[in-house]
TORSE-149466 format. One record per residue: residue number from 1; residue in one letter; x, y, z of N, C-alpha, C in turn. Coordinates in nm, 4 decimals, padded with zeros to 6 digits. Example, Ala and Ser with C-alpha at 12.3 -4.5 7.8 and 13.67 -1.06 7.14 Angstrom:
<rs>
  seq  type      n.xx      n.yy      n.zz     ca.xx     ca.yy     ca.zz      c.xx      c.yy      c.zz
    1     A   01.3190  -00.5690   00.7800   01.2300  -00.4500   00.7800   01.3200  -00.3300   00.7800
    2     S   01.2850  -00.2250   00.7080   01.3670  -00.1060   00.7140   01.2900   00.0030   00.7870
</rs>
This chain:
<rs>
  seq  type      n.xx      n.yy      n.zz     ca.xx     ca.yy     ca.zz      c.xx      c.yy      c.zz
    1     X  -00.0864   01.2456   01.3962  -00.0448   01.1911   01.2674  -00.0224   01.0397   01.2790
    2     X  -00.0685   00.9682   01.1250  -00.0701   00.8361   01.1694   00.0729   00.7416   01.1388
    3     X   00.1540   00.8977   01.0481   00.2724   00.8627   00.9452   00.3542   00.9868   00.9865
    4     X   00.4666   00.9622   01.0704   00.5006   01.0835   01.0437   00.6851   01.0196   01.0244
    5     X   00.6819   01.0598   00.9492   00.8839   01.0386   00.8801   01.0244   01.1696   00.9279
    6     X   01.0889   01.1733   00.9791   01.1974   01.2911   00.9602   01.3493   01.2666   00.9401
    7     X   01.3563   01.3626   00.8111   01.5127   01.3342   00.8157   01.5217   01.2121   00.7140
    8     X   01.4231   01.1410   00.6409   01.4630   01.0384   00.5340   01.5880   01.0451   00.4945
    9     X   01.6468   00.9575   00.4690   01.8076   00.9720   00.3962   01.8071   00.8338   00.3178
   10     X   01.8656   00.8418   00.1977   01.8709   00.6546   00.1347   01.9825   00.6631   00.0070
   11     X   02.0531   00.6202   00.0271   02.1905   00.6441  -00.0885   02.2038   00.4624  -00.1424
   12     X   02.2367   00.4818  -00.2844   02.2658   00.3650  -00.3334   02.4189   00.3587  -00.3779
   13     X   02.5069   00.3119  -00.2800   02.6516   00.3404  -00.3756   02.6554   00.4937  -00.3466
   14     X   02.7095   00.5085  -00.4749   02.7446   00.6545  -00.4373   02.6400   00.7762  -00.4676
   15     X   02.5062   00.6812  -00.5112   02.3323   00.7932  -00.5178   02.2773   00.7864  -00.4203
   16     X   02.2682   00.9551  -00.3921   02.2016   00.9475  -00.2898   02.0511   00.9962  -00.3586
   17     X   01.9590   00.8849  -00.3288   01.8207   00.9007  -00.3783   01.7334   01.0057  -00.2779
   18     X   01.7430   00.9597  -00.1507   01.6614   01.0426  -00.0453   01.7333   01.1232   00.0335
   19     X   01.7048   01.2808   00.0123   01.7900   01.3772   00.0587   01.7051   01.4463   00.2038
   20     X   01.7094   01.3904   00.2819   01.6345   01.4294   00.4428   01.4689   01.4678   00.3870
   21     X   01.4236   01.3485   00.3871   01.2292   01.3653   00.3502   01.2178   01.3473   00.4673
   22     X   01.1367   01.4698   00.4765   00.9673   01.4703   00.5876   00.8509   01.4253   00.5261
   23     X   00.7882   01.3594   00.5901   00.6433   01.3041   00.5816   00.5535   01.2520   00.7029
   24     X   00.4547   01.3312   00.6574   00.3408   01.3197   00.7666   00.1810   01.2958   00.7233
   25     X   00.1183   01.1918   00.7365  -00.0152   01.1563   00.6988  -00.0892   01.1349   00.7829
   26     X  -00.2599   01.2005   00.8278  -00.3360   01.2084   00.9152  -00.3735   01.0849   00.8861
   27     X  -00.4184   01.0276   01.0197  -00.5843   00.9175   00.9836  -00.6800   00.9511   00.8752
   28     X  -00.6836   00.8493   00.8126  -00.7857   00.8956   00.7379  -00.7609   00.9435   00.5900
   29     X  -00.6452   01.0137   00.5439  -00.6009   01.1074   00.4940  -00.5513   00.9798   00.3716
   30     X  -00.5824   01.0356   00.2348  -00.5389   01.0351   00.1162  -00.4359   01.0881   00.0578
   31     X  -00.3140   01.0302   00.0324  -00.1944   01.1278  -00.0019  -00.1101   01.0400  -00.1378
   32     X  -00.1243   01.1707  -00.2052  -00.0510   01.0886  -00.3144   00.0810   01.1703  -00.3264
   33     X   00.2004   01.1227  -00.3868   00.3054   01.0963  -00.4393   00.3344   01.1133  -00.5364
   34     X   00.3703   01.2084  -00.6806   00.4134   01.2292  -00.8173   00.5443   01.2643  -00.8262
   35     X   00.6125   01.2181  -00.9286   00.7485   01.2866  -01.0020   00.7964   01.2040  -01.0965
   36     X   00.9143   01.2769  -01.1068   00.9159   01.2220  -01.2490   01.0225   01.0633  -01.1866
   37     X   01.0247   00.9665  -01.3122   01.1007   00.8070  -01.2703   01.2259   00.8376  -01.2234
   38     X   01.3130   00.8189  -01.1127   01.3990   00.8385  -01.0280   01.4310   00.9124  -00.9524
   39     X   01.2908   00.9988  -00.9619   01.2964   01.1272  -00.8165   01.3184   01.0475  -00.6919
   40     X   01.2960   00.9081  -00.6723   01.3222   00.8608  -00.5601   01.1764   00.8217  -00.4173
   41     X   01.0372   00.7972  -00.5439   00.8842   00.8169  -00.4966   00.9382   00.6643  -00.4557
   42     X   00.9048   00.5809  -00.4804   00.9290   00.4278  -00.4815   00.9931   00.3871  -00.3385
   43     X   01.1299   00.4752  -00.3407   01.1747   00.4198  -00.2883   01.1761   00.4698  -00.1035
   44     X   01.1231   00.5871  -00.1072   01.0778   00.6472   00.0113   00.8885   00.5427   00.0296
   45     X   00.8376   00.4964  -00.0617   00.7332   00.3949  -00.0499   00.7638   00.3123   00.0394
   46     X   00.8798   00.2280  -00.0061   00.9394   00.0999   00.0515   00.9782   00.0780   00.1662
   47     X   01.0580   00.2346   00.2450   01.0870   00.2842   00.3695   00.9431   00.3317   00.4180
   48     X   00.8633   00.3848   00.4095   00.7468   00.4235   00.4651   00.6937   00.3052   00.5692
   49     X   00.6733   00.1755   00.3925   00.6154   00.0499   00.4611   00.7223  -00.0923   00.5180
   50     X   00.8131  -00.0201   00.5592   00.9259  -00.0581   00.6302   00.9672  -00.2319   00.5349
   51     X   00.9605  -00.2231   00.4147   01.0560  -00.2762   00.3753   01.1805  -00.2280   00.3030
   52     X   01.2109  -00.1027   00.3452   01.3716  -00.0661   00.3629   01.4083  -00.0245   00.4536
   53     X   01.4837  -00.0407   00.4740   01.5768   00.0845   00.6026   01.6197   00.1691   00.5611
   54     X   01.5800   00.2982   00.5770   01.6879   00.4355   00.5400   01.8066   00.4709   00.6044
   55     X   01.9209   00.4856   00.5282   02.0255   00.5753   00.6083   01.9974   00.5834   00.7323
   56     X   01.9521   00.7503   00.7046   01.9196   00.8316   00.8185   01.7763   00.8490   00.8440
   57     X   01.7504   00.8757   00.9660   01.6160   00.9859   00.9685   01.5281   00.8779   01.0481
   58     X   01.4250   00.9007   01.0774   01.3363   00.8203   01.2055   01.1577   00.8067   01.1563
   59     X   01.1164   00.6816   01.1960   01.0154   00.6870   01.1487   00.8825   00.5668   01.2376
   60     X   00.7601   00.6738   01.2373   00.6566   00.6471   01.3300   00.5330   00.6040   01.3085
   61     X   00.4634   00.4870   01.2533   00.3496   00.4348   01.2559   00.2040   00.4298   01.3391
   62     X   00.1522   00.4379   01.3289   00.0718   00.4118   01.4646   00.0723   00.4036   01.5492
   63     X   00.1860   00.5085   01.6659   00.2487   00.5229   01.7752   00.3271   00.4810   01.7953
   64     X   00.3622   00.3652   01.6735   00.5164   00.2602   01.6989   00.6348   00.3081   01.6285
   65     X   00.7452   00.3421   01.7233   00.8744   00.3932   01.6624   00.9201   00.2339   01.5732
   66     X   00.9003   00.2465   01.4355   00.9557   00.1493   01.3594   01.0848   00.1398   01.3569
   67     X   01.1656   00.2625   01.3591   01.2860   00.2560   01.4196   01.3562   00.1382   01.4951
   68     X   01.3157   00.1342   01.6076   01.3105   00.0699   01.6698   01.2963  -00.1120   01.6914
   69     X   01.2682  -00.1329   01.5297   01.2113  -00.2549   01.5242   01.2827  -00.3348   01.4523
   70     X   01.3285  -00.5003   01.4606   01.4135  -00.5403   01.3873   01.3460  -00.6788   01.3666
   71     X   01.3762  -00.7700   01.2386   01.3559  -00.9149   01.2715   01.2333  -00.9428   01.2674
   72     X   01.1561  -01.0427   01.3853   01.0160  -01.0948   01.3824   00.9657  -00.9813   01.4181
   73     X   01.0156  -00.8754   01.5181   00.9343  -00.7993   01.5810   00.8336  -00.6864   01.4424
   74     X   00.9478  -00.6616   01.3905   00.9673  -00.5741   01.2446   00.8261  -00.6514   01.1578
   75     X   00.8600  -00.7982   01.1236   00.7410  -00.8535   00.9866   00.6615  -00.8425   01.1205
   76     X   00.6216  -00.8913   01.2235   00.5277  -00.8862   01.3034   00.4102  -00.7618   01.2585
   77     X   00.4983  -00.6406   01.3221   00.3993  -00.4903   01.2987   00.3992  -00.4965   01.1619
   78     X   00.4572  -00.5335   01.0454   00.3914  -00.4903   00.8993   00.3191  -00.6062   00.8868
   79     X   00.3047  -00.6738   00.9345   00.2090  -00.7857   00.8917   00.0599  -00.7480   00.9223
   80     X   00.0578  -00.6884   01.0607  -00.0592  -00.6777   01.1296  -00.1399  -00.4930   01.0623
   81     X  -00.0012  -00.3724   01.0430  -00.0867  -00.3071   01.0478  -00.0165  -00.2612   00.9187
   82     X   00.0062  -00.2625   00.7902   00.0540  -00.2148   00.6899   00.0102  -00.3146   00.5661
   83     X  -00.0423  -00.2503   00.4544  -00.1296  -00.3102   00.3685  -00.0336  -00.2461   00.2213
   84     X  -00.0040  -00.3462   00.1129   00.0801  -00.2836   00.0251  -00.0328  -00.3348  -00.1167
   85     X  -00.0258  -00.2413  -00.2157  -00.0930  -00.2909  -00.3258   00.0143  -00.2319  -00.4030
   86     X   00.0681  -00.3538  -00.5292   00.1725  -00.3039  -00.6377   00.1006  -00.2996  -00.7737
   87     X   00.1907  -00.2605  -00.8466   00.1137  -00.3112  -01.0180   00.0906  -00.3838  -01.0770
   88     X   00.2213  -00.4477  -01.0115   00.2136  -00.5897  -01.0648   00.1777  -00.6871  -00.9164
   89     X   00.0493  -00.8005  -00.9512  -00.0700  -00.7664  -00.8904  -00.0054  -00.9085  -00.7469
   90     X   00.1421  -00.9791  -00.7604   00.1747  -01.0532  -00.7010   00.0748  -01.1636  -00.6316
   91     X  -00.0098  -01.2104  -00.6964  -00.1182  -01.2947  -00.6442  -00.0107  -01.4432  -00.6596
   92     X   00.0074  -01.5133  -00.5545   00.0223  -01.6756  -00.6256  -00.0574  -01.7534  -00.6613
   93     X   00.0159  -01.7658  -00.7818  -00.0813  -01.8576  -00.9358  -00.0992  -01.9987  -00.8626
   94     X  -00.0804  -02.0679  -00.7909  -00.1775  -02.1841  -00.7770  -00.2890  -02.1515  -00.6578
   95     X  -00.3275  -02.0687  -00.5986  -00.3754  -02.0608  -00.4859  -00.5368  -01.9356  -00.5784
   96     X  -00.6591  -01.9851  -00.5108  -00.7483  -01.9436  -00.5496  -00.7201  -01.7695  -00.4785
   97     X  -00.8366  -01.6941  -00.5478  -00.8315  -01.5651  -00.4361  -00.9065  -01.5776  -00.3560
   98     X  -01.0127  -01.6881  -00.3044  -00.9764  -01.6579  -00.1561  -00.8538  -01.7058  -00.0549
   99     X  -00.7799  -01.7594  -00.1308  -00.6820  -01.8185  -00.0424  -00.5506  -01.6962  -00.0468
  100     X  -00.5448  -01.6383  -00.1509  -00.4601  -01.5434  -00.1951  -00.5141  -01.4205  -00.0436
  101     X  -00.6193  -01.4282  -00.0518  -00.6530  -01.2981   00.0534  -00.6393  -01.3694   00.2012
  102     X  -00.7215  -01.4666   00.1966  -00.6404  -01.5833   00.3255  -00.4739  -01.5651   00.3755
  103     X  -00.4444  -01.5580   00.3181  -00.2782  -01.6209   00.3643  -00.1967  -01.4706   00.4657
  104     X  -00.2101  -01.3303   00.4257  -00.1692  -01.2621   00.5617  -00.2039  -01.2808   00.6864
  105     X  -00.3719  -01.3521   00.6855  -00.4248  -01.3226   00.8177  -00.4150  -01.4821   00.9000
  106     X  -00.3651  -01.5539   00.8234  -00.3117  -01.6894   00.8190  -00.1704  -01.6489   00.8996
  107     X  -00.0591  -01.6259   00.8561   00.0071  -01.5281   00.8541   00.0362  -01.4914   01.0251
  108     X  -00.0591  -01.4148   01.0546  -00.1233  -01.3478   01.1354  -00.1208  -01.4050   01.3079
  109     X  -00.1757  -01.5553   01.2583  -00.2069  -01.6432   01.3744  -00.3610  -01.6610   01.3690
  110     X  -00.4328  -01.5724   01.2973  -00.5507  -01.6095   01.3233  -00.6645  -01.7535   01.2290
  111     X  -00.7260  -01.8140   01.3025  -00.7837  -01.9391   01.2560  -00.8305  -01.9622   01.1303
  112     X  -00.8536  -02.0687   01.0449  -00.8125  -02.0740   00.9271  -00.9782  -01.9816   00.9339
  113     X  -01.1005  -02.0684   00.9785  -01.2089  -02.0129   00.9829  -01.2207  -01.8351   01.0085
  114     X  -01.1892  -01.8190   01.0694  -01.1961  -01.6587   01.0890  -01.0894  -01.5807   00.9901
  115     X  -00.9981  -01.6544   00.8956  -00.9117  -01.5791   00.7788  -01.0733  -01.6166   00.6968
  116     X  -01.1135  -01.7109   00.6403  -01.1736  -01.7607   00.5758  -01.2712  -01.6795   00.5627
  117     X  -01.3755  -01.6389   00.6635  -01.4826  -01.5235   00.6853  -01.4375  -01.3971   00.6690
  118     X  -01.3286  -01.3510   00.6834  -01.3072  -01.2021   00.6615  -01.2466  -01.1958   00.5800
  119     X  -01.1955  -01.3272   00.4462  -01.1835  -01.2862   00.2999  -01.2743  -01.2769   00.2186
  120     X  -01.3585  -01.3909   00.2851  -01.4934  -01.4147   00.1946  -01.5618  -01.2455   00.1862
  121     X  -01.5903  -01.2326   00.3090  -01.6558  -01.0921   00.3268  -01.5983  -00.9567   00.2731
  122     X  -01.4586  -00.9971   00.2505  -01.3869  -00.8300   00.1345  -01.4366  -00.8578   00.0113
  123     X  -01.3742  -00.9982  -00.0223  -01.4297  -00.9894  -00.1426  -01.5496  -00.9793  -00.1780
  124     X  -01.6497  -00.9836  -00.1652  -01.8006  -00.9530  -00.1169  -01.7879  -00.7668  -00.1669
  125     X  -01.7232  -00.7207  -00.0532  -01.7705  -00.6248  -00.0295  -01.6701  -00.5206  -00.2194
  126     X  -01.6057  -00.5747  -00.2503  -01.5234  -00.5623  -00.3835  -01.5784  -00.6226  -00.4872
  127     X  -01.6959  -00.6501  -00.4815  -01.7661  -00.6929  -00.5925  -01.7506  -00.8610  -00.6886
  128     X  -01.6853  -00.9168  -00.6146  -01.5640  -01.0166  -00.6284  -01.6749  -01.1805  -00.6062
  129     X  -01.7406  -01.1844  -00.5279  -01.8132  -01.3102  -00.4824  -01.7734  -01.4306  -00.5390
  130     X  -01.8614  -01.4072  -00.6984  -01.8337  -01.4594  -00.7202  -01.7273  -01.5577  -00.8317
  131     X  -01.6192  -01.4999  -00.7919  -01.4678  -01.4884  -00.8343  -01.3579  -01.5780  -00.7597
  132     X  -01.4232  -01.6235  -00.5945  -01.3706  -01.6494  -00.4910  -01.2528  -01.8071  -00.5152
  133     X  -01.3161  -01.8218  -00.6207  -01.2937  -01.9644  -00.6488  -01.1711  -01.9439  -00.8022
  134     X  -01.1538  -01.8823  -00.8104  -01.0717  -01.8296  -00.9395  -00.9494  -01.8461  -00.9323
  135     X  -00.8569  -01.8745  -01.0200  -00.6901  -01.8677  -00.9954  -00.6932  -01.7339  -01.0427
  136     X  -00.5514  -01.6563  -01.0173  -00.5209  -01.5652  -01.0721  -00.5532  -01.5420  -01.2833
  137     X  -00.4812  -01.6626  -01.3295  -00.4574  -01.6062  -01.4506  -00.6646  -01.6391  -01.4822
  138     X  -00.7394  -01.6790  -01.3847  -00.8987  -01.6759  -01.4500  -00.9937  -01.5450  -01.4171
  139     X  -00.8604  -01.4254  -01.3969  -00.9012  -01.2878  -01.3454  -00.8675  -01.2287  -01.4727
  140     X  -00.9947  -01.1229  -01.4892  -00.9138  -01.0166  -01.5060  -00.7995  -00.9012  -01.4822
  141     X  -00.7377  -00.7870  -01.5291  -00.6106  -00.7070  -01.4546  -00.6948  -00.6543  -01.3785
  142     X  -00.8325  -00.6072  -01.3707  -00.8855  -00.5542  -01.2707  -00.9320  -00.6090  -01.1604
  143     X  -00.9173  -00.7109  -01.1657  -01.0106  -00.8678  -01.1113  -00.9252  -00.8862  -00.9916
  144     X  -00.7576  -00.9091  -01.0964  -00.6293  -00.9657  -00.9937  -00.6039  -00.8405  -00.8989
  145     X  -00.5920  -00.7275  -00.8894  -00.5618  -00.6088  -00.8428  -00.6681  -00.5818  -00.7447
  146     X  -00.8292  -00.6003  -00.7291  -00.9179  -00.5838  -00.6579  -00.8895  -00.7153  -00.5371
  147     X  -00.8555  -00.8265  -00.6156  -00.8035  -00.9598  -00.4701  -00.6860  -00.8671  -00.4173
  148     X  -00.5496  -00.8139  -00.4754  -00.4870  -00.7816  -00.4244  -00.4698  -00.6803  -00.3117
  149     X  -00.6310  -00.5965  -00.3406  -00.6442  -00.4936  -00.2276  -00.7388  -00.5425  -00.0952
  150     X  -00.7870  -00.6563  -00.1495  -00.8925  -00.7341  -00.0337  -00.7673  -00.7995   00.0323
  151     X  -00.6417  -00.8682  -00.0338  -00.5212  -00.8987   00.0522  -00.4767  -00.8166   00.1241
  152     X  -00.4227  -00.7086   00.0878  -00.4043  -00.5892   00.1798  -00.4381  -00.5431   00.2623
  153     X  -00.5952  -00.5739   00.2725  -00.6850  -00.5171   00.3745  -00.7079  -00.5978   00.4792
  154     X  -00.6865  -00.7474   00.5025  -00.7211  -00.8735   00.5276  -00.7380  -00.8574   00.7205
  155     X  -00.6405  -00.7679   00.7090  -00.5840  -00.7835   00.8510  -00.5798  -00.6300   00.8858
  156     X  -00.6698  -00.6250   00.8251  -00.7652  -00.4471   00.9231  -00.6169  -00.3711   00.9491
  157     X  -00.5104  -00.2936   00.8430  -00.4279  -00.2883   00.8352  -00.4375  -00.1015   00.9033
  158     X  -00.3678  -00.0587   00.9656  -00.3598   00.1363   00.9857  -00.3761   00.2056   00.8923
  159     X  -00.2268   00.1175   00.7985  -00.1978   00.2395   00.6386  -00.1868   00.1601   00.5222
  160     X  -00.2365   00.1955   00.4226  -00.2170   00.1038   00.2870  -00.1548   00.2159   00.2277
  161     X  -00.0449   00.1448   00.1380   00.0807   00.2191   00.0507   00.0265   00.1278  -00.1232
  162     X  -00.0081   00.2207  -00.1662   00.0258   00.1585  -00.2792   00.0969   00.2446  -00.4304
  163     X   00.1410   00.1530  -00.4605   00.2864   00.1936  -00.5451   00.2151   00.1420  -00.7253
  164     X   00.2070   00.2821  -00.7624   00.1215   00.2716  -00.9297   00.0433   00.2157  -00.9284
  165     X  -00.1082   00.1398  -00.8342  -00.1876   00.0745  -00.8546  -00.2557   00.0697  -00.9414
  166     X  -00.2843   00.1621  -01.0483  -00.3626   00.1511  -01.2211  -00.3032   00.1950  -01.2927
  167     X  -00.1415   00.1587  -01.2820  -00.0675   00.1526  -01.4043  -00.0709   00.0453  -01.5404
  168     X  -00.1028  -00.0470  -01.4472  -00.1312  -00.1733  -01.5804  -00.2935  -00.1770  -01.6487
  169     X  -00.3598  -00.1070  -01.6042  -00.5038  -00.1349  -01.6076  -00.5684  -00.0378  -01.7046
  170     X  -00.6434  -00.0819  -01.7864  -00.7137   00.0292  -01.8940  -00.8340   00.1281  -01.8185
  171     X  -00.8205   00.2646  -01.9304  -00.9341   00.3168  -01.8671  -01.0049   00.3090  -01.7599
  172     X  -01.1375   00.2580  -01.7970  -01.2490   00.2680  -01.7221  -01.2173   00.1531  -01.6034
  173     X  -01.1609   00.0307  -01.6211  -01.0949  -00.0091  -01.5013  -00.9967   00.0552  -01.3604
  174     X  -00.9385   00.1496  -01.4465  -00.8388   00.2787  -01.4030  -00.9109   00.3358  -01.2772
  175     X  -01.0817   00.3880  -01.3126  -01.1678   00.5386  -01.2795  -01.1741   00.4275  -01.1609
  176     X  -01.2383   00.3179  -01.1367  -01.2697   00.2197  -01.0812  -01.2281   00.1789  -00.9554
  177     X  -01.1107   00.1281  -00.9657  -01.0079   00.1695  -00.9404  -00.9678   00.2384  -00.8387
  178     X  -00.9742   00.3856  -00.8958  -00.9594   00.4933  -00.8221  -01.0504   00.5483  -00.7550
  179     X  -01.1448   00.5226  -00.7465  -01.3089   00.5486  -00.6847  -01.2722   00.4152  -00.5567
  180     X  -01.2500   00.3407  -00.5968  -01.2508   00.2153  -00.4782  -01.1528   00.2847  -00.3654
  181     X  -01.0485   00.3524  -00.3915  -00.9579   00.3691  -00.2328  -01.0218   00.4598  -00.1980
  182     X  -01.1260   00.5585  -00.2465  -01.1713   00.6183  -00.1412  -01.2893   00.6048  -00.0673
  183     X  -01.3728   00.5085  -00.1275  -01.4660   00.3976  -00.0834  -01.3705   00.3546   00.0342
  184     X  -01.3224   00.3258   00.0458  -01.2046   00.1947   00.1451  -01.1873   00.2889   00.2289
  185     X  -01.1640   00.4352   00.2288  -01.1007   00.5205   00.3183  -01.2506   00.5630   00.3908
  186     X  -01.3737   00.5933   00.3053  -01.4794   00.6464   00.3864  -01.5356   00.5404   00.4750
  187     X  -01.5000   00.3887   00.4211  -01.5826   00.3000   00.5443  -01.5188   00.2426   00.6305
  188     X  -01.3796   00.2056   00.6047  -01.2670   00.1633   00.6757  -01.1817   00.2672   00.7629
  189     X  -01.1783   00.4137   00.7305  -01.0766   00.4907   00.7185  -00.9621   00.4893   00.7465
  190     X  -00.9214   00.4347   00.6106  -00.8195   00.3538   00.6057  -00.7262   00.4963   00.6118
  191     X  -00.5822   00.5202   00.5954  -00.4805   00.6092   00.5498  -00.4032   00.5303   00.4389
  192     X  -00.4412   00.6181   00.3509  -00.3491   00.5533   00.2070  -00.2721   00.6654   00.1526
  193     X  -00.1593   00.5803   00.0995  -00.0317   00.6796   00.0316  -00.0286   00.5666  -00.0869
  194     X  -00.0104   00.6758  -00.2122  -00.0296   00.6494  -00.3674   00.0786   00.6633  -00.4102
  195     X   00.1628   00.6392  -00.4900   00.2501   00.6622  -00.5673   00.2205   00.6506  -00.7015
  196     X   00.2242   00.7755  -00.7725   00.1320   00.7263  -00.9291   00.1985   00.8405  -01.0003
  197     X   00.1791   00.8433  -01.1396   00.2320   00.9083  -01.2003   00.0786   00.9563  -01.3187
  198     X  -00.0238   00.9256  -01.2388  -00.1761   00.9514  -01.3089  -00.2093   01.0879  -01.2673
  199     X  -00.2131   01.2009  -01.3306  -00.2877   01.3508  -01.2674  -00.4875   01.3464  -01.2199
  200     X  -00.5087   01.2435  -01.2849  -00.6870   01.2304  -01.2437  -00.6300   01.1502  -01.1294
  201     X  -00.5878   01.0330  -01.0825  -00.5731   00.9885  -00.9414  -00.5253   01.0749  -00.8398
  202     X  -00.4493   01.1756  -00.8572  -00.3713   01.2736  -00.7755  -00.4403   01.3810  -00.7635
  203     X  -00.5136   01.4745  -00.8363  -00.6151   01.5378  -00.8030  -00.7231   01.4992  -00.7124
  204     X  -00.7479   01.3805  -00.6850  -00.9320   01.3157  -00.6411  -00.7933   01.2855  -00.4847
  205     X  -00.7294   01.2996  -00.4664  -00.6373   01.2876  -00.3295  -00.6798   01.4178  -00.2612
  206     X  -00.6783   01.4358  -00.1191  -00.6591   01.5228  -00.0137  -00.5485   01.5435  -00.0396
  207     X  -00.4653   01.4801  -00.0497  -00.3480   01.6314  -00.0517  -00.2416   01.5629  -00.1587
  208     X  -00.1627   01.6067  -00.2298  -00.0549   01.5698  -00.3779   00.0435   01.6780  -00.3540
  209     X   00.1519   01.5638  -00.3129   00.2575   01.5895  -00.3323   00.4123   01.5718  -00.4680
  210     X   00.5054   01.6434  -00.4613   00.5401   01.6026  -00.5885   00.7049   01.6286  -00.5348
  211     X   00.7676   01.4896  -00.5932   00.9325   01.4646  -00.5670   01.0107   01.5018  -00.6946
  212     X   01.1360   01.5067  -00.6565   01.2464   01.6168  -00.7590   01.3332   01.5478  -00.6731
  213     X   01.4755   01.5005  -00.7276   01.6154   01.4917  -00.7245   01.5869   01.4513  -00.5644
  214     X   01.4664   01.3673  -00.4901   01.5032   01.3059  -00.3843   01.4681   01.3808  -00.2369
  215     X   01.3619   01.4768  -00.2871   01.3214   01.5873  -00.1786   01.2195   01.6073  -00.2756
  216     X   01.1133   01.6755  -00.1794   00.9858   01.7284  -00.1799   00.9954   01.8335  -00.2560
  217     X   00.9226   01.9417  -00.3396   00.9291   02.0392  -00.3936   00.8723   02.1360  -00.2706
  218     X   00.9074   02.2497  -00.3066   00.9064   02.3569  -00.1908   00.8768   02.3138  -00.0301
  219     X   00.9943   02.1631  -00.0358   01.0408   02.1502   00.1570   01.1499   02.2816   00.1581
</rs>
């Protein structure tokens, strides 16, 4: 397993949102996430891709006890192997998209030239070319969201998490969209976890799961 979680725990005050989640995702593997708004999907997201700390409970990446990890060491491993796509499409507005997809692997340590070639080349491969030169607001919502997953990807990441990725986006941008992560998974094989509240995105998943009051349904 490339994800495996035990024992999640996450209380806010006196809510406790995450009531001991297990989670486990193969290589490779498509997994989505449904429930209803405050089952607590989001926020077991955020702990997955270790920008939270949970309570309780222990958790394993790509052989790396994240647990374990604090500080530089901590942005270090999410920098290098964890890829996040949100809804809202966080591109910075003065910076073109290739520079927008530039900047993790920048980031990274690696040379401006070799960020430079392996943004040029996502976006390429995202239909994007010639877009490269674009600010955010000279995108479309589908436009800004496709840089945002060539950002994600920048740095040949283990697992991409993404949290409602065609919530803002119409229709046929939507199908699109949703056809692209598994494109990404058959040539990259990538491991992606969805959080969506879409039943056509969650069906076209290997496996759909569904949260209640902060636990899994029939854990």
């Amino acid at each position: 397993m490339i994800i495996r979680a035990k024992g999640i725990e996450k209380s806010f005050g006196s809510l406790k949102v995450l009531k001991g989640i297990d989670f486990e995702a193969a290589r490779g593997e498509v997994v989505s996430i449904m429930g209803a708004s405050g089952a607590g999907k989001s926020t077991l997201l955020q702990i997955l891709g270790t920008l939270s700390t949970p309570d309780k409970g222990s958790l394993t990446i790509d052989g790396t006890d994240v647990s374990s990890l604090s500080g530089n060491a901590l942005s270090r491993f999410r920098n290098r192997s964890i890829g996040f796509v949100f809804q809202f499409h966080h591109l910075l507005p003065e910076f073109t998209s290739l520079e927008n997809v530039m900047i993790p692997a920048l980031i990274a340590g690696r040379s401006e030239k070799a960020a430079r070639e392996e943004a040029a080349a996502l976006l390429e491969s995202l239909g994007l070319s010639s877009r490269t030169s674009h600010k955010p607001s000279e995108l479309s919502g589908g436009e800004q969201q496709r840089v945002a997953i060539a950002r994600a990807l920048v740095n040949k990441p283990a697992v991409l998490f993404a949290d409602e990725p065609s919530g803002n986006l119409d229709s046929v941008t939507k199908a699109e969209l949703h056809r692209l992560f598994f494109d990404l998974r058959d040539r990259l094989g990538q491991t992606i976890v969805i959080v969506t509240h879409d039943p056509s995105l969650a069906q076209m998943c290997d496996r759909s799961l569904f949260m209640r009051d902060g636990q899994f349904e029939n854990n």
